[in-house]
C-alpha positions in Angstrom: 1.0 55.1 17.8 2.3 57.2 20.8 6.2 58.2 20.5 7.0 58.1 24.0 6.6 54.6 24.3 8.1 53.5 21.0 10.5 56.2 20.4 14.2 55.1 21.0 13.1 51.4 20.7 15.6 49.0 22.9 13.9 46.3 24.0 11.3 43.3 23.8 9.5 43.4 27.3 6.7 40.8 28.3 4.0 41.7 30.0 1.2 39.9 32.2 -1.7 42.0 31.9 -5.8 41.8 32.3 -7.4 41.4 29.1 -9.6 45.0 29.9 -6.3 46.9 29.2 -5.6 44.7 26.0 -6.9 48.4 24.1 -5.0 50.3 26.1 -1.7 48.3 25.5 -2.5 48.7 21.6 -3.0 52.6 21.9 0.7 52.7 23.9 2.4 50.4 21.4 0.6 49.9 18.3 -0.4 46.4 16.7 2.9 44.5 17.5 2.0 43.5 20.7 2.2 39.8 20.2 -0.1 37.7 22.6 1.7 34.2 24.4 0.1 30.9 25.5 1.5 30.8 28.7 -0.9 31.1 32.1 0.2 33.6 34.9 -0.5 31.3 38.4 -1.5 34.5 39.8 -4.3 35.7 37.6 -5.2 32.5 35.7 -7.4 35.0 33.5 -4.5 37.1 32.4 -2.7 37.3 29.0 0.9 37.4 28.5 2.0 40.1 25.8 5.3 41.1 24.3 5.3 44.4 23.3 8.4 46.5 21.7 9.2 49.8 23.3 11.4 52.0 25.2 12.2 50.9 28.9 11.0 54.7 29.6 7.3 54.2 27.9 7.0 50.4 29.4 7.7 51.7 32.7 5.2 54.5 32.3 2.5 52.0 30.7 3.2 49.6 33.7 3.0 51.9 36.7 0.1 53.6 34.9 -1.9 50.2 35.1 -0.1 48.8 38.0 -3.9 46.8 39.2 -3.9 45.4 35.6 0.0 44.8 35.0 2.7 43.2 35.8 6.1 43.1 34.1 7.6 39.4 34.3 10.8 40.4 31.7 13.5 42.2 31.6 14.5 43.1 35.2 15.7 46.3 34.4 11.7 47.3 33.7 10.8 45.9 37.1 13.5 47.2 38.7 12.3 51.2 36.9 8.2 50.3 37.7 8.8 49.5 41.4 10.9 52.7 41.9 8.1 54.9 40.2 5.4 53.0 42.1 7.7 53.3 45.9 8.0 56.9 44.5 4.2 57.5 44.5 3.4 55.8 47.8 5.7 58.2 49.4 4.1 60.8 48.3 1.3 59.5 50.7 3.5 58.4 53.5 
């Protein structure tokens, strides 16, 4: 399991994610991502996961796969992905 997204561990964050990245999100955070019955209205064909990590690796993870990701919980992981992802537009800008 990679330390930089489970090192420090502070929080539970849940995730809406396409089932391609389901490997990707057990490479980042190991086999304690938990899967949830619960439909995203958005992408029907998602999967909501919970996953245990540090709010720096879930923010990485997310804006990594921002196409294939979206954070619904806690805002303060939201809040960090849509600052690195405004970040990288402007870059472009």
């Amino acid at each position: 399991m990679n330390t930089l997204f489970t090192s420090r561990l502070n929080g539970i964050f849940i995730l809406s994610c396409n089932p391609a990245i389901i490997n990707n999100l057990i490479d980042d955070f190991g086999w304690s991502i938990q899967s949830r019955d619960v439909k995203d209205p958005d992408h029907p064909d998602w999967v909501h996961v919970t996953a245990k990590a540090s709010l720096m690796g879930a923010a990485v993870f997310c804006t990594h796969h921002c196409k294939d990701c979206k954070v619904i919980g806690p805002d303060k992981l939201k809040e960090k992905v849509i600052e690195n992802l405004k970040a990288g537009l402007a870059l472009y800008e």
